[in-house]
C-alpha positions as CSV (number, residue, x, y, z in Angstrom):
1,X,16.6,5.0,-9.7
2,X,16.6,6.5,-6.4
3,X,14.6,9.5,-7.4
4,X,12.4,7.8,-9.4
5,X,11.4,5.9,-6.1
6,X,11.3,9.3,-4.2
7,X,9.5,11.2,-6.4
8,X,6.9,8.2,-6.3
9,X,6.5,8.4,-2.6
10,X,6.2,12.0,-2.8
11,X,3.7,12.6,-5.2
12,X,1.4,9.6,-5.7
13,X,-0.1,10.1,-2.5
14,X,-0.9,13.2,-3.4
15,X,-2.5,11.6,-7.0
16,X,-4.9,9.5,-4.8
17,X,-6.1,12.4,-2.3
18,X,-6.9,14.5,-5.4
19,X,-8.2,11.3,-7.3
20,X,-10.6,10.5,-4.3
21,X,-12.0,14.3,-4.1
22,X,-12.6,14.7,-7.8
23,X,-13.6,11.2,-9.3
24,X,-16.5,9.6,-7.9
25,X,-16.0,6.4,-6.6
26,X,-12.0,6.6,-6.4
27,X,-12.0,6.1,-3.1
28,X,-13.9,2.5,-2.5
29,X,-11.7,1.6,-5.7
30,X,-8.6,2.6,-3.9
31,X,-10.0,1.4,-0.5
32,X,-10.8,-2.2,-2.1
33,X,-7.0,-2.7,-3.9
34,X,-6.3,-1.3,-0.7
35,X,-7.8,-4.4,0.8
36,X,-6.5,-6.7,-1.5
37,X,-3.5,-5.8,-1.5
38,X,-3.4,-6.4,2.4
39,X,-4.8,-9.9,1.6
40,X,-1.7,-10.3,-1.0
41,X,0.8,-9.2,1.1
42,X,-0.4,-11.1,4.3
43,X,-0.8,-14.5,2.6
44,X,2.8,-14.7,0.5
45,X,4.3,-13.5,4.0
46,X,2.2,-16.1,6.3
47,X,2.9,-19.1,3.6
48,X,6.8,-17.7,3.0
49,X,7.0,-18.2,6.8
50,X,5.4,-21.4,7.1
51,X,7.3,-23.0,4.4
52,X,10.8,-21.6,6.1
53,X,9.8,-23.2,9.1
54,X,8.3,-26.3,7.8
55,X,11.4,-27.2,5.9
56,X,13.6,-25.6,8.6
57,X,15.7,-23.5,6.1
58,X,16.0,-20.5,8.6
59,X,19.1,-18.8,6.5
60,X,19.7,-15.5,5.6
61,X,18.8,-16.8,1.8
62,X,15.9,-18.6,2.2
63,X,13.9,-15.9,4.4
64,X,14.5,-13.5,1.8
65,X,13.4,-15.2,-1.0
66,X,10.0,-13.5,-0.6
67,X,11.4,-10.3,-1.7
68,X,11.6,-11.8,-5.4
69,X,8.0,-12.8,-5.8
70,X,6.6,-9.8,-7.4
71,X,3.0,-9.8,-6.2
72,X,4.7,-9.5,-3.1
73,X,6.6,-6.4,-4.1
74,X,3.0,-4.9,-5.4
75,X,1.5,-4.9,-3.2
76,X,3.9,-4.3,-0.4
77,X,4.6,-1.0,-2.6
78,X,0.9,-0.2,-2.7
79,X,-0.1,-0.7,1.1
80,X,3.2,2.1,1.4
81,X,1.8,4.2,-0.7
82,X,-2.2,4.2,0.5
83,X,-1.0,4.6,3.7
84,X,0.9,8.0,2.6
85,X,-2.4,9.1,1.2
86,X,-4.7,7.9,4.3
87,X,-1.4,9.8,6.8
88,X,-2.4,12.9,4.2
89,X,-5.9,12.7,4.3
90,X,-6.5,12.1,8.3
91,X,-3.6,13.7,9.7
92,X,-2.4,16.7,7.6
93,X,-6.2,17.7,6.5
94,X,-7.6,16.3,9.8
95,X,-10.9,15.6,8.2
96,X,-10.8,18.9,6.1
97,X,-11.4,17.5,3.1
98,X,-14.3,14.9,4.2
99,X,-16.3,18.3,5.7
100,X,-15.9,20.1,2.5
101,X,-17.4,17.9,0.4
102,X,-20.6,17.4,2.6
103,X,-21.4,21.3,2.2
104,X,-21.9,20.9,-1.5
């Protein structure tokens, strides 16, 4: 299980950088589950949160209860991997790949 995990973090950022420079319009699609994902993410953790402290159940159970909601997991996993792509894209290319494409 652990390399299936690994080899997912490896290469799928490397799926989306090629994805974005060879189909058009990849990378708004990617950029908007990007942003929904965030939105995801950010609400089941702000509500999780509120609820804990509403009800006053801080325990070690009950604050890591979020972790079995599945949309929560999503998108978590997605917001890891697009930022592995935008790291690849902005710091290992620098901008390479952006200045390529505007030649053509």
């Amino acid at each position: 299980m652990s390399g299936l995990v690994w080899g997912t973090v490896v290469a799928v950022p490397w799926l989306l950088v090629w994805l974005q420079n060879k189909v058009t319009g990849a990378k708004f699609i990617i950029d908007v589950l990007a942003y929904a994902a965030l939105v995801l993410f950010s609400g089941i953790a702000g509500i999780t949160v509120a609820e804990i402290l509403v009800n006053n159940t801080v325990f070690m159970t009950s604050v890591h209860k979020v972790f079995l909601n599945p949309f929560f997991l999503a998108s978590g996993g997605w917001l890891g991997l697009y930022a592995l792509q935008r790291l690849i894209v902005e710091g290992i290319f620098s901008g390479r790949i952006k200045k390529r494409r505007s030649r053509s």
